[in-house]
C-alpha angles and dihedrals in degrees: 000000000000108000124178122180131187141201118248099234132203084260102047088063094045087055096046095043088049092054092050095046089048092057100052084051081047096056101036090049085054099045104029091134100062095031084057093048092050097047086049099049083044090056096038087050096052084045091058092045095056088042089093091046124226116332 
């Protein structure tokens, strides 16, 4: 059986972390709008929740 194994180098995990990084801008840029409205009813909610103070 033919095994080859590598080292994980410095630049394998830039690479890796900027292409993870490019796709959330990715799909952030794609979907702001949704990702603007669900960020608002979230804070709105919380809002709603701290109106009547601490119980």
């Amino acid at each position: 059986m033919l095994t080859i194994m590598k080292k994980i180098s410095r630049r394998d995990i830039k690479f890796f972390l900027l292409g993870l990084f490019t796709m959330f801008a990715i799909e952030v840029a794609t979907d702001w709008e949704v990702h603007v409205n669900a960020f608002n009813q979230g804070f709105k909610s919380v809002a709603n929740e701290n109106i009547g103070g601490s119980k």
